[in-house]
C-alpha positions as a Markdown table, in Angstrom:
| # | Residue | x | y | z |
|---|---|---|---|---|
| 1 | Unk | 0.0 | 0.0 | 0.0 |
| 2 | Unk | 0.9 | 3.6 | -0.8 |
| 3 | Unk | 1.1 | 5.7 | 1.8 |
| 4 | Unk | 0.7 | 9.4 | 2.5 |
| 5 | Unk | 4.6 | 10.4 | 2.1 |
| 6 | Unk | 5.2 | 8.4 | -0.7 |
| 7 | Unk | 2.5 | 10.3 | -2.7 |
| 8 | Unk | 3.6 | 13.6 | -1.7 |
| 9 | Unk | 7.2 | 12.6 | -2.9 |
| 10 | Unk | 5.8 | 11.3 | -6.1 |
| 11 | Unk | 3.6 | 14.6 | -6.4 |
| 12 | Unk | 6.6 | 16.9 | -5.7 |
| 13 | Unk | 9.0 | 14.7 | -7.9 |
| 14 | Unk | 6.4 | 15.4 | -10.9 |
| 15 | Unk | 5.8 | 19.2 | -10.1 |
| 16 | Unk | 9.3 | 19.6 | -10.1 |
| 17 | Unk | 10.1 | 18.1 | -12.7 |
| 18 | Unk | 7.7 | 19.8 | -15.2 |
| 19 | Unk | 8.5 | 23.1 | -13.8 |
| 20 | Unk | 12.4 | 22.2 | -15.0 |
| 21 | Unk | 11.2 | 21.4 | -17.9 |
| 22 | Unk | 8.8 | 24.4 | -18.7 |
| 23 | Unk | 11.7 | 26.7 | -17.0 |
| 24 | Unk | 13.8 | 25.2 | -19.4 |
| 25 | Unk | 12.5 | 25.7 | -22.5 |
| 26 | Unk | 11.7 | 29.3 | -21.3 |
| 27 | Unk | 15.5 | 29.8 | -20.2 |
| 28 | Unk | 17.2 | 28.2 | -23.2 |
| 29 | Unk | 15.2 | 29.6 | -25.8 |
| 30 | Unk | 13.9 | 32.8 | -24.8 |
| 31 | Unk | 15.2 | 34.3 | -21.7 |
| 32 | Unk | 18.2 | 32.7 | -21.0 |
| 33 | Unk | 20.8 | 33.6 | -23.5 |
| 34 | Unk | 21.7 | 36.3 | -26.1 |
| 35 | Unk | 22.3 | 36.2 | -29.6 |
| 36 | Unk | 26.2 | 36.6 | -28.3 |
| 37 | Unk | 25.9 | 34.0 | -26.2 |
| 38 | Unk | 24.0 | 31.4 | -28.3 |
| 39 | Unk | 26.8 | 32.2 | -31.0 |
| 40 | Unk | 29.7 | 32.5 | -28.7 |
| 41 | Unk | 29.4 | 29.8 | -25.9 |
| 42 | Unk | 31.0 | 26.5 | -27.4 |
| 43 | Unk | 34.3 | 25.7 | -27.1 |
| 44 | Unk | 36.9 | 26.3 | -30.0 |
| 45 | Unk | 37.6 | 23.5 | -32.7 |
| 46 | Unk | 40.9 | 21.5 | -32.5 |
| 47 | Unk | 41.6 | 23.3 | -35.7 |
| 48 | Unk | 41.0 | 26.9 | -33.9 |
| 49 | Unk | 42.8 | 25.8 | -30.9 |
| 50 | Unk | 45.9 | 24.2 | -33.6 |
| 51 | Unk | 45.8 | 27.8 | -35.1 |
| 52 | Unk | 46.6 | 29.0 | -31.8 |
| 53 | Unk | 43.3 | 29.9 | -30.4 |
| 54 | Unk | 42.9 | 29.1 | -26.7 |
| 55 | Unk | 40.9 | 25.9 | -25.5 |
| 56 | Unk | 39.3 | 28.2 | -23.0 |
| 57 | Unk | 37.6 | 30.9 | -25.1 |
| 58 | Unk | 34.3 | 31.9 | -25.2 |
| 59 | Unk | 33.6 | 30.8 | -21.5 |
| 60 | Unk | 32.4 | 34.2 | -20.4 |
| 61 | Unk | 30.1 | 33.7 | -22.9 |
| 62 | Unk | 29.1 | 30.4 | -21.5 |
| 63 | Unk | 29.1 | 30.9 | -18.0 |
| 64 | Unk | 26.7 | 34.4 | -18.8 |
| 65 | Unk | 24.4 | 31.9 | -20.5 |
| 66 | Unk | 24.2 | 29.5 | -17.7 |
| 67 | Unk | 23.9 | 32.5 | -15.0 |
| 68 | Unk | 21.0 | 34.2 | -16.9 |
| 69 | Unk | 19.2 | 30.3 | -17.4 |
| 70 | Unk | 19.5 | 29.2 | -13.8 |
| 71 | Unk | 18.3 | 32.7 | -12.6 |
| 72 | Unk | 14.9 | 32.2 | -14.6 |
| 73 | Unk | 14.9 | 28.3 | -13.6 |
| 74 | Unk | 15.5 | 29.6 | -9.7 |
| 75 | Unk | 13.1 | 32.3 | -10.1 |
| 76 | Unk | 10.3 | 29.0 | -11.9 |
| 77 | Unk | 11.2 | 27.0 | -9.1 |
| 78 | Unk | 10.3 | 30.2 | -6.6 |
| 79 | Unk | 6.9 | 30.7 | -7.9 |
| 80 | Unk | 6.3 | 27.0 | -7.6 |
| 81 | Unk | 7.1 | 26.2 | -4.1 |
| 82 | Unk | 5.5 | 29.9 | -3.3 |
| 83 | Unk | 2.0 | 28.6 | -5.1 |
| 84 | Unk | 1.8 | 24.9 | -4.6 |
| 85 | Unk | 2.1 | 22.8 | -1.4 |
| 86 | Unk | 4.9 | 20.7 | -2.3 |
| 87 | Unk | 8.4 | 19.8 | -0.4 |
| 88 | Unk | 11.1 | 21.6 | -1.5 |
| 89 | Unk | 14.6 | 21.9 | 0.9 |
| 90 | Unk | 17.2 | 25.0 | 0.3 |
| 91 | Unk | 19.9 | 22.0 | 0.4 |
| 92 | Unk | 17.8 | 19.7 | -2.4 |
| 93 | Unk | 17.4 | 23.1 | -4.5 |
| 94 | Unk | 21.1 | 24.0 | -4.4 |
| 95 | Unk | 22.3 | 20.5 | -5.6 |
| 96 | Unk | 19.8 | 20.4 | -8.3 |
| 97 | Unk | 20.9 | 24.0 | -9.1 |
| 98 | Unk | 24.2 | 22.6 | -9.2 |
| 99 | Unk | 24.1 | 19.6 | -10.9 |
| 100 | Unk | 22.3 | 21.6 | -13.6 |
| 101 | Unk | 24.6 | 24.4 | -13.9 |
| 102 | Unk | 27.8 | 22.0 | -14.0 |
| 103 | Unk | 26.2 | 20.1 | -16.8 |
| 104 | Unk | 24.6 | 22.9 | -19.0 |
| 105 | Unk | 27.7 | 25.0 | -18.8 |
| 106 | Unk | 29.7 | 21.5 | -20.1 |
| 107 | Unk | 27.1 | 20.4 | -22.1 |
| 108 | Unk | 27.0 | 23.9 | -24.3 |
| 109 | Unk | 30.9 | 24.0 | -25.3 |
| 110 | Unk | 29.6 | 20.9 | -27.6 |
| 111 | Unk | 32.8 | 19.6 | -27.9 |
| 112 | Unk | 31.1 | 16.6 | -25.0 |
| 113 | Unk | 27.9 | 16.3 | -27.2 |
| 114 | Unk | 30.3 | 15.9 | -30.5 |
| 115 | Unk | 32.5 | 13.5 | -28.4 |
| 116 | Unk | 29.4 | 11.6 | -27.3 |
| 117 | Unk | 28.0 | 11.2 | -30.4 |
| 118 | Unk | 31.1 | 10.4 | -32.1 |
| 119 | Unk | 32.1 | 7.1 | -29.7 |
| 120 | Unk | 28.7 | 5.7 | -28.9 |
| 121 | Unk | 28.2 | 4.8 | -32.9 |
| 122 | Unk | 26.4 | 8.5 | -34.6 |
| 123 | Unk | 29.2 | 10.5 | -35.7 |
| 124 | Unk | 26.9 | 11.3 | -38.8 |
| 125 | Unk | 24.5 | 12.6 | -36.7 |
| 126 | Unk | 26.5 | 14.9 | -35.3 |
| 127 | Unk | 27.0 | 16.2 | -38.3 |
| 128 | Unk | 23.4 | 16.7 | -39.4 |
| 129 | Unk | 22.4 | 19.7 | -40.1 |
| 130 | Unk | 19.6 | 19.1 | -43.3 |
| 131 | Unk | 15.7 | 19.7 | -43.2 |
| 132 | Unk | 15.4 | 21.8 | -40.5 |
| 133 | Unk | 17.3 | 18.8 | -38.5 |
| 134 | Unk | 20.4 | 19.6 | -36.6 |
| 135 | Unk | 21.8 | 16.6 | -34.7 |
| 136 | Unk | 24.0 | 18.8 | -32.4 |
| 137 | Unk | 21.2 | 20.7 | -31.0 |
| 138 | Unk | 18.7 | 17.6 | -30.6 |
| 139 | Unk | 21.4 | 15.4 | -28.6 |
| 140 | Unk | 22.2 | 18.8 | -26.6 |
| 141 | Unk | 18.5 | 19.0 | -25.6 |
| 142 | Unk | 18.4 | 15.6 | -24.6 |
| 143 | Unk | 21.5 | 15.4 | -22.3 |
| 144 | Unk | 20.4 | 18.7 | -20.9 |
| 145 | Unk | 16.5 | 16.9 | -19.7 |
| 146 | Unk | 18.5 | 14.1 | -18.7 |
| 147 | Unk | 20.3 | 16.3 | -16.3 |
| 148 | Unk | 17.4 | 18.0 | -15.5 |
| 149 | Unk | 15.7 | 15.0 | -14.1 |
| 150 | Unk | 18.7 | 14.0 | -11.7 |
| 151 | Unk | 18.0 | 18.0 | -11.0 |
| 152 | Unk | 14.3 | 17.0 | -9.9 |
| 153 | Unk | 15.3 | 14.2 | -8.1 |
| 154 | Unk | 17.5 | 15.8 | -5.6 |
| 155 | Unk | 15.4 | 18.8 | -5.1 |
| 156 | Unk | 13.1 | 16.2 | -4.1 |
| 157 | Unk | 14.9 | 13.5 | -2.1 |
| 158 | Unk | 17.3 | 16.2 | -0.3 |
């Protein structure tokens, strides 16, 4: 038999997670990241960095991106936990808050989505970019829900 708590877990767990993903879409796509930033943000190529640019550039653009995203998601989160009766601790926020930053902020240099794509058998698709598909940005959004579900999970086990 279910009881009580384990209800109220699952109902938090599911209000959580659908205010990530709401928040994300909002933060990624319309709040969260100027036209600088969307353009700016990955990592140089091996051929940039073998022409002497430096593996670290374009991380101020990145980590502006990822500041400006996380404030709307914090700011989602707020208006949940201020409207609906569900658990939320500071500690479970600040490790889903963390555990989503760490990833988005890797996750957006792209050089981890080529790499992932490239060793786990799709390095075609990484290189898709053909009707209205782009393989890049597809396996970026899916890696970044994938996070954001270990994000709703602490938030509600913590």
């Amino acid at each position: 038999m279910t009881s009580i708590e384990q209800v109220a877990t699952l109902a938090t767990f599911g209000s959580e997670w659908a205010v990530l993903a709401v928040g994300h879409n909002l933060a990624d796509h319309v709040f969260g990241q100027s036209d600088h930033q969307a353009a700016s943000k990955g990592a140089p190529s091996a051929a940039e960095v073998a022409d002497g640019a430096s593996p670290r550039r374009d991380w101020r653009a990145c980590l502006g991106h990822v500041a400006q995203y996380h404030l709307v998601m914090a700011v989602m989160l707020g208006l949940a936990w201020a409207v609906l009766p569900i658990h939320m601790s500071w500690a479970g926020l600040e490790a889903g808050l963390i555990v989503s930053a760490v990833t988005h902020a890797l996750f957006d240099r792209r050089w981890p989505v080529r790499w992932l794509l490239q060793h786990t058998g799709s390095p075609d698709f990484a290189e898709l970019r053909a009707a209205g598909m782009n393989g890049m940005y597809v396996t970026d959004q899916a890696l970044h829900q994938t996070a954001l579900l270990v994000s709703a999970l602490l938030i509600t086990v913590l």
